[in-house]
N, C-alpha and C positions, 0 to 999 in steps of 0.2 A: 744497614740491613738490605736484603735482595729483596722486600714485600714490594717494592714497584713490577720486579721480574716476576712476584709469584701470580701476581693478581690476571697477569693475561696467560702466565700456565695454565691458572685456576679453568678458565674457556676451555683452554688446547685439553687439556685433560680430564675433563671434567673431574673434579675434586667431589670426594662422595661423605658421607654423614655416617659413619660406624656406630651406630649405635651395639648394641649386644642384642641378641635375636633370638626368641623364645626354643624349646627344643625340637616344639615338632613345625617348625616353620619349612617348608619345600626348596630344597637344596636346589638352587637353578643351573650351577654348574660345580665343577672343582677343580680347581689349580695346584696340582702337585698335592693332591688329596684332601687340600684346605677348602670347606661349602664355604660357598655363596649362596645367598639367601634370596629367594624370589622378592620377598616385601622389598630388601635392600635396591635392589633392580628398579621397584616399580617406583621407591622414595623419589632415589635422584633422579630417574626417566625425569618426573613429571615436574621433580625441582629444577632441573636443566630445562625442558621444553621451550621456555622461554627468552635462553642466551644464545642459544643456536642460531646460527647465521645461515648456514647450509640447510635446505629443505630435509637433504636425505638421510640428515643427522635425526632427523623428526621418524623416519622407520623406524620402525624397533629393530626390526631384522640389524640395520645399519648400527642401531646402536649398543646391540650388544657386542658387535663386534669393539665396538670403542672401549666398552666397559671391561670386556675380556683385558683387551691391554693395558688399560690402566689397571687391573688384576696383574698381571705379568710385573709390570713395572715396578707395581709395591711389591710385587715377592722377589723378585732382583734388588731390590734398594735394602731390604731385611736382608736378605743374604747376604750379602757385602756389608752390612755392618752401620749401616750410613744413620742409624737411628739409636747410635751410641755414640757420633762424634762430639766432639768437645763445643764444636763452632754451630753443631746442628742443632744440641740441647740447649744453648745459651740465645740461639736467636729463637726458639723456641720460648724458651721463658721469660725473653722480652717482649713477647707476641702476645702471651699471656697474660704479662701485667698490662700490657696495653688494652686487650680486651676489654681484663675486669673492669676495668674505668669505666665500664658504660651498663653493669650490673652492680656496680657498691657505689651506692648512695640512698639516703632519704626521701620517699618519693612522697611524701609531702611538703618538703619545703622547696624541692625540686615544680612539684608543681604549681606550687603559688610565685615562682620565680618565675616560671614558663608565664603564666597566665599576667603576670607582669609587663613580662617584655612584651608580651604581644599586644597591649596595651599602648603599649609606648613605640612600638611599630606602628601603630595605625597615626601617630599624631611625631612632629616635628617642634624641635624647640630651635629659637635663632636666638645665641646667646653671646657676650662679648664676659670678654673675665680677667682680673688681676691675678697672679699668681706671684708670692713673694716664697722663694727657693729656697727648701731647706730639708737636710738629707736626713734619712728615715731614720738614720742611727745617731743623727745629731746628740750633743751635751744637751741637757735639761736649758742649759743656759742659752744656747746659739736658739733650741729650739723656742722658748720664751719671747728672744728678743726680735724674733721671726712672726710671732703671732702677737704680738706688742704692734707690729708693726704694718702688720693687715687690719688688726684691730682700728689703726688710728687713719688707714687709708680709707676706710668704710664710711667711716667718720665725714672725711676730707668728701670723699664723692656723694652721700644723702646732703650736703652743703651745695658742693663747690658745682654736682653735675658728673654723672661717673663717665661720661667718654670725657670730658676733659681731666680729668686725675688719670684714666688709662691712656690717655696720651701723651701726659707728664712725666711719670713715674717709668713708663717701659723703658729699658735698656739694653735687653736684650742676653742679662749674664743673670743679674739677682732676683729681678723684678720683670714680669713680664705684665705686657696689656696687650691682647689679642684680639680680633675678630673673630667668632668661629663660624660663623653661618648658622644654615640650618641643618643640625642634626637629628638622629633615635636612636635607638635601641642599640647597645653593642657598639658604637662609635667613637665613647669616651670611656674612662674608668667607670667601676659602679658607683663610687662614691659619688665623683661629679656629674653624674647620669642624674641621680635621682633627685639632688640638690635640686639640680637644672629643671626637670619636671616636678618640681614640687613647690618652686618659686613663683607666685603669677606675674604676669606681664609688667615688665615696667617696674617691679621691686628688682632692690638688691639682697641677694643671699645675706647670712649670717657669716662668719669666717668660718670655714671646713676643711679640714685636712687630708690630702693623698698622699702616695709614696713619694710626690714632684713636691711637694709645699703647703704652705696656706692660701687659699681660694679665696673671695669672694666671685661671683657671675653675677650680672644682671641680663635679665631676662627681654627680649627684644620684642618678640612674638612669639604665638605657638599657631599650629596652623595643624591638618589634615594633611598624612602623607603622600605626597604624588604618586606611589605604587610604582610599576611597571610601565616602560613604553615597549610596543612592538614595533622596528623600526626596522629598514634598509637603506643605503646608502650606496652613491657612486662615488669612488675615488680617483684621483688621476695623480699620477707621481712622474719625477721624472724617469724616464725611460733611454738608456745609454747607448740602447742598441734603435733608435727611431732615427732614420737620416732626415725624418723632418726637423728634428730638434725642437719642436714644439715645447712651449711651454707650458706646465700643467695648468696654470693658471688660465692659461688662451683657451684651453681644449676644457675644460670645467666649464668655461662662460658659454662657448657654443654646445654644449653639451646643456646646458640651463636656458639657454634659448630657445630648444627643439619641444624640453620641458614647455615651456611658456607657451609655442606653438601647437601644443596637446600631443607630442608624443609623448610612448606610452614607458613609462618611466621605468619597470621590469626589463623592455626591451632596450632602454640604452643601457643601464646596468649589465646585460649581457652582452652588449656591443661590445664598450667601449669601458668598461670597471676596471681598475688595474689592480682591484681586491680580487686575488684569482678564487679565492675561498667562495668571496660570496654572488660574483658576479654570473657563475651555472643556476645560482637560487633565484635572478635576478636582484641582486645587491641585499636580499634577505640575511640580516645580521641576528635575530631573534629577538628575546627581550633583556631589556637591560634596565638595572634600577640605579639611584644616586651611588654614588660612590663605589662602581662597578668598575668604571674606564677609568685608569692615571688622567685622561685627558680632561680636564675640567669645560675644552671649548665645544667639545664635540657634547658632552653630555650635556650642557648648558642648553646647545642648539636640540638637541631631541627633545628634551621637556619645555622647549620652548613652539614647541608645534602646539594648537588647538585640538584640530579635528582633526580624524581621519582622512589621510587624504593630502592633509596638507604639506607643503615641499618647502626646505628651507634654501635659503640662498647661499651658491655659493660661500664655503669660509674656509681657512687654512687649520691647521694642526701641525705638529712636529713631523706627520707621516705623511702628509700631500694636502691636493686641496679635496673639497666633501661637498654631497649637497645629500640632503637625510629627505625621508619621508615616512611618516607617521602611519603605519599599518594598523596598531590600537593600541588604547590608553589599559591598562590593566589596574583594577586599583589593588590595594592590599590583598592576600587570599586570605580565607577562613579560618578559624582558630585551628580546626581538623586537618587542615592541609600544611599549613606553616609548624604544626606542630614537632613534627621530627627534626626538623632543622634546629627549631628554637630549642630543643631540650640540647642539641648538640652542642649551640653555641653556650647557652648557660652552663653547661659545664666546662667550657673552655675558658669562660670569662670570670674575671675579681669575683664573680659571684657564686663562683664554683666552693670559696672558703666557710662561705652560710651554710652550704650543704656537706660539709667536712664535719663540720663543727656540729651537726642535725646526726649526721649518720654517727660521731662518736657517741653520742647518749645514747642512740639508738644498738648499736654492738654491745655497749657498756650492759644494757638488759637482754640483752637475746644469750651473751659468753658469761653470765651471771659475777660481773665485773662493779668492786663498788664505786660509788661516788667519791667515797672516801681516801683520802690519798694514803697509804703504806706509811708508817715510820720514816723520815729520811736523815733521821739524826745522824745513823751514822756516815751518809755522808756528806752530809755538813760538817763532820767533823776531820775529812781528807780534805775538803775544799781550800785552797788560799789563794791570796791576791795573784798567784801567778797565770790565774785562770783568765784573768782580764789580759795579761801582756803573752798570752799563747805559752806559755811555759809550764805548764801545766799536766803534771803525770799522776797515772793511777801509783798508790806508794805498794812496795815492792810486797807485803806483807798484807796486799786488799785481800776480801774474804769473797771472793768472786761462785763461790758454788752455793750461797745462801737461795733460799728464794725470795723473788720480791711479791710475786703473785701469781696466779692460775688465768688464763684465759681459755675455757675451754679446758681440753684435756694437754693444754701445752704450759710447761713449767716457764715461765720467767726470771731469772736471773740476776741475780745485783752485778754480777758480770756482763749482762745486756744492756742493762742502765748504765752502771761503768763506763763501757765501751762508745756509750752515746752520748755522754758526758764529755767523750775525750774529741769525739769524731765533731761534735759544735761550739767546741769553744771557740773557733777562730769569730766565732758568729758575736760571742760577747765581748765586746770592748768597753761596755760603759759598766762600769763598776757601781754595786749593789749589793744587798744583805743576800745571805748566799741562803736565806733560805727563802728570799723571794725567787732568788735565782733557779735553787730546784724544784719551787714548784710550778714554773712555765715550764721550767727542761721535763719535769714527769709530764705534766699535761700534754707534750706534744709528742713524746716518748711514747706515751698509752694509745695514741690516736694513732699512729704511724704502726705500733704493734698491733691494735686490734684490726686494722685494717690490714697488711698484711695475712692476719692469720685468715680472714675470710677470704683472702684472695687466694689461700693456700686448701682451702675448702670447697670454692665454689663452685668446684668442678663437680663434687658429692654433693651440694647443696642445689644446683640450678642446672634443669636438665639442657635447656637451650644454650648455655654457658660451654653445656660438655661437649654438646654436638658442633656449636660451631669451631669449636679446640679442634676436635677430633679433625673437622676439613682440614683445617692450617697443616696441623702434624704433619697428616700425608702429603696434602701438598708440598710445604717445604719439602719433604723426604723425597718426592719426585723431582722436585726441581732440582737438588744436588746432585741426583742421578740424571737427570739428564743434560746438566750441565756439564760434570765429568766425564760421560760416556759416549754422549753426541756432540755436543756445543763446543766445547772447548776441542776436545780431538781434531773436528771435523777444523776447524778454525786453523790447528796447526800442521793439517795434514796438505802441506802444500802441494806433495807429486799428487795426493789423491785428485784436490783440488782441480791441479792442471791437467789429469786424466779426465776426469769427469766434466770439464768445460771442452776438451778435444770432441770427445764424444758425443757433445749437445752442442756446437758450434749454431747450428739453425735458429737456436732459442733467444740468441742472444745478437739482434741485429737495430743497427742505427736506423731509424724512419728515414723514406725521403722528406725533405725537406724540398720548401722556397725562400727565394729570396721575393719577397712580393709587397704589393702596396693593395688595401681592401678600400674601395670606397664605397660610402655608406650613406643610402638614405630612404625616407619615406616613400618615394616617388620613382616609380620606373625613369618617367620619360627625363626626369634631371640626368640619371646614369646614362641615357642613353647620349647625354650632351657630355658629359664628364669622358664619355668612351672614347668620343669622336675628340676632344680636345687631349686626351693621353695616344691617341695613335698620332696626335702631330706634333709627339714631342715636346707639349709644354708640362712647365715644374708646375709642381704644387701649389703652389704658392699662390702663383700662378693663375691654376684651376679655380682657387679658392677663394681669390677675389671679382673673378669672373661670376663665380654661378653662385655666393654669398654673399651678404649686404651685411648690414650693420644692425637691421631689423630684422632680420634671418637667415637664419642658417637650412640650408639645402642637404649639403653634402659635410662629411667627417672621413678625415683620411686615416687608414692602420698600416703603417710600416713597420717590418719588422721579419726573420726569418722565422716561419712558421714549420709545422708539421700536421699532416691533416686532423688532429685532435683541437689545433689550435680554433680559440674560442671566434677568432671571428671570421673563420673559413666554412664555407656550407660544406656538409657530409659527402656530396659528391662530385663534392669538384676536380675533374681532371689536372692533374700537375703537366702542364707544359707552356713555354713560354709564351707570351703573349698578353693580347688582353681578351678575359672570360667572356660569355654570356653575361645576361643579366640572372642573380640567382634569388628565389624567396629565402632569407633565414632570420631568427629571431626576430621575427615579426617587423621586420623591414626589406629593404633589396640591398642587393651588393653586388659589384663587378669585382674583380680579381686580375691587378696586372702582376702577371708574373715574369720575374726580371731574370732569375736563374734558375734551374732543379739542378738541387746535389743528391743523388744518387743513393740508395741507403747503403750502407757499408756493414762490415763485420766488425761487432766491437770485439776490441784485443780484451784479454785475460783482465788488466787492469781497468779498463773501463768498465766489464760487468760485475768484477769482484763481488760487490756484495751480491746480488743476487746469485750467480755461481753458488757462492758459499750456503748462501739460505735452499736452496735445490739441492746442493750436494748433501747437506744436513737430514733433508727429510726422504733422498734417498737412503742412506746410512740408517737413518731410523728405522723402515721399513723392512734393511735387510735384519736388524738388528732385533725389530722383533719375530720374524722367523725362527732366529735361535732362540729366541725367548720361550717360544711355543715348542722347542726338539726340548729343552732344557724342563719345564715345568708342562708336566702334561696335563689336557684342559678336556672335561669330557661335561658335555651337554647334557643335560636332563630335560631331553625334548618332550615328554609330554608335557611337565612343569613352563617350559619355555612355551609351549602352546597356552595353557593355561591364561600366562601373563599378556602373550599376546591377546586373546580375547577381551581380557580385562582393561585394556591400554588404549583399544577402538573406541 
């Protein structure tokens, strides 16, 4: 699907909310004689106000000009046709059913599920567990000799001691014995989730089965969730283009020294971070909870801070070496604030099935559908063994136009059933009485029908449902059109391309650059000995054991070819060779030897490609809605427009 593309259309374009609009609502303009409706205008104004990036998008005056073209654009995407393609309606009704997912459910067992988890968000369990492997669709018998066998390990550990049986038994293929630490909410399946929280401290589980096996856990501790850290971090990696060659290691320790010495930790983060991201925030990373980073050492080290304030020591990671600092401890939030999230995840999670199985009783009485199951004799009487070995077909003389039942105003079909009959059999291999058989195959048959049919309604049924449909519609609809008309064209219109980069040759130019070396520190008057020992030609090195001890560090050297954007060059510093002044920046000093300037140049065609192309785009657009406006005429209903503007202030 393009919904990753359509989501930043949505911005570019503002995507609007069509509802249907009463008859005497004040026609704000008309495009090729089709009203636009002032309320519509003022909906999404005030629904957009907030994603705008651009001040002058916030005019009205400015924004109706937007909203015009997006007008234009949907009546060009209708004309051509683009809202009957085969590809446009199918990603369409995959959008749909995606949607409904988050209006068809039970919101009562939805919310006693919520209010669960957030329960068990606030609190951690530290749990270890045996798990003895056995597949979901296993024989009655493998499955038996599988729970015979947890059964007797249970046994073995309230004996023998359960980490020494889980250290016995693991092998790593049939039998597992794990650590798992401390987990919550959403971390494990729900079955082993709730075991886990429902065991206290120090007991062992009963044996419980998942889709992995039979479980037993015993229980470690439970404790209060750590919440939130608010943390920044300096990092130092190796650097290919540094002719000191420094190692990040060396330059982390002096860099943790200066720390020690009460510099100000924001400012060496901006010095000297080779996180480019976060080293402008001063190594400000946000907040971060358990189980957020792949990296286990770095997140170890942030919830291993006390106070605010406090700085950790140098440590490594697969990405350089780090040293963190605790900005604030955040604990769990509010049931009110966590709450969106958590309804999100519980329907993503095992627990999503509770609420499958709520909302079908719950359909079952709204489509006046009974409990009762239909006759299925007769087809228990096409059914045979070939059903278990996939060989298994509808017989050529089935009575497929019968009904089976009503849901709503939609007929049901023994040809429906049939059909789903034949489409899951690969699913049964364990052979059974066929008419236990059909009565799971109806049960999940009727579940999977009545839910479709409200997803097939909800558009009539849930007015929120339909409006935000309606945005997607259009949006997609504009995204195809302007994909086909601008995006891709413009992409393959290489002479236009190369005409349109001739023409704007200025826009597109290499910075000067240095080749330079930045030395850094608290103290003027160190720089001003650092100055006088690089005008007599000594290395680095050099410098560095000169005017640095082993108890502190003075000076930190930046090599490296820069551009005046570059993070550790003051805003005005003159590019010419030499050695600088001394300069204030990020809250320390700096001198600047600079070794060469290379000159800024003219990037060739290839090197500005993409951005050519993205200019050339949104000129091509602009002429393009030109014609849009000769083609569909657009005429203003100024006193109306005055209206909304009063109302908008």
């Amino acid at each position: 699907m393009k919904l990753k593309h359509f989501f930043s259309l949505i911005i570019t374009l503002f995507v609007l909310t069509m509802n249907g609009q009463t008859d005497d609502d004040d026609v704000l303009f008309t495009v090729a004689n089709e009203p636009v409706y002032a309320s519509e205008f003022i909906r999404v104004y005030k629904k957009n106000l907030d994603l705008v990036q651009d001040d002058s998008q916030k005019d009205v005056d400015e924004y109706l000009k937007l909203f015009k073209s997006y007008k234009l654009k949907l009546k060009e995407a209708i004309s051509l046709g683009y809202n009957e393609e085969e590809a446009y309606l199918k990603e369409l009704e995959e959008y749909k059913k995606e949607l409904a997912k988050n209006y068809i459910s039970d919101p009562q067992v939805t919310d006693d599920l919520v209010a669960e988890a957030y329960e068990r968000t606030l609190n951690e369990v530290n749990a270890n567990h045996i798990l003895v492997k056995v597949s979901a669709v296993a024989s009655p018998e493998d499955t038996l000799v599988a729970y015979y066998k947890i059964v007797r390990l249970r046994e073995r550990a309230l004996k023998d001691g359960f980490e020494t049986v889980r250290e016995e038994v693991h092998n790593g293929k049939t039998v597992f014995g794990e650590k798992l630490g401390f987990f919550n909410a959403f971390k494990m399946v729900y079955k082993f989730e709730s075991v886990a929280y429902n065991t206290e401290v120090g007991e062992i589980s009963m044996p419980f089965r998942t889709q992995f096996g039979y479980h037993i856990l015993n229980v470690i501790d439970k404790r209060k969730s750590e919440g939130q850290v608010d943390i920044a971090h300096i990092m130092t990696v190796k650097n290919e283009k540094d002719t000191l060659a420094e190692k990040p290691e060396v330059r982390i320790q002096d860099i943790y020294k200066k720390l020690l010495q009460g510099e100000n930790f924001e400012a060496l983060a901006k010095q000297f971070s080779d996180d480019k991201n976060s080293a402008p925030k001063g190594g400000k990373l946000g907040l971060l909870s358990r189980g957020q980073v792949s990296v286990k050492e770095f997140e170890d080290a942030a919830f291993s801070l006390d106070s605010v304030g406090d700085v950790s020591e140098p440590f490594q990671t697969k990405f350089g070496w780090h040293i963190i600092k605790l900005l604030e401890k955040k604990p769990v939030g509010d049931f009110e604030s966590l709450k969106p999230e958590l309804v999100k995840k519980v329907k993503r999670d095992s627990r999503s099935k509770l609420i499958d199985e709520a909302l079908v009783i719950e359909l079952k009485k709204k489509y006046d559908v009974s409990d009762v199951r239909p006759d299925l004799t007769y087809f228990e009487s096409i059914l045979n063994d070939g059903y278990f070995n996939n060989s298994w077909k509808l017989p050529n003389d089935f009575t497929g136009d019968k009904t089976l039942l009503l849901i709503g105003n939609s007929e049901v079909l023994f040809q429906d059933f049939g059909d789903y009959l034949f489409r899951t059999m690969r699913n049964s291999r364990e052979k059974e009485p066929y008419k236990m058989l059909l009565a799971k195959k109806y049960d999940a048959f009727i579940g999977k029908h009545l839910i479709a049919y409200q997803e097939d309604n909800l558009e009539y049924e849930n007015e929120e449902f339909a409006s935000i449909l309606a945005e997607y519609r259009d949006g997609l609809l504009l995204f195809e059109l302007m994909e086909n008309t601008i995006w891709n064209s413009a992409n393959k219109d290489s002479l236009g391309i190369q005409n349109y980069y001739e023409a704007h040759k200025l826009d597109y130019i290499n910075p000067e650059t240095i080749d330079a070396v930045v030395a850094t520190s608290s103290k003027q008057k160190t720089l001003k000995k650092v100055a006088k020992l690089l005008d007599k030609g000594l290395g680095l090195d050099e410098i560095k054991s000169l005017i640095n001890s082993n108890e502190k560090v003075e000076v930190i050297f930046t090599s490296d070819f820069m551009d005046a954007t570059h993070q550790a060059l003051p805003k005005d510093l003159v590019f010419k060779e030499g050695i600088s002044k001394i300069y204030k920046h990020n809250e320390a000093y700096v001198i600047v030897q600079i070794k060469e300037v290379f000159p800024s140049t003219q990037k060739t065609l290839e090197e500005a490609k993409g951005a050519v192309i993205s200019d050339y785009q949104t000129d091509k657009e602009e002429k393009w809605l030109i014609e849009l406006e000769a083609k569909y005429k657009v005429e203003i209903n100024e006193p109306v427009f005055n209206k909304v503007k009063a109302e908008l202030k």
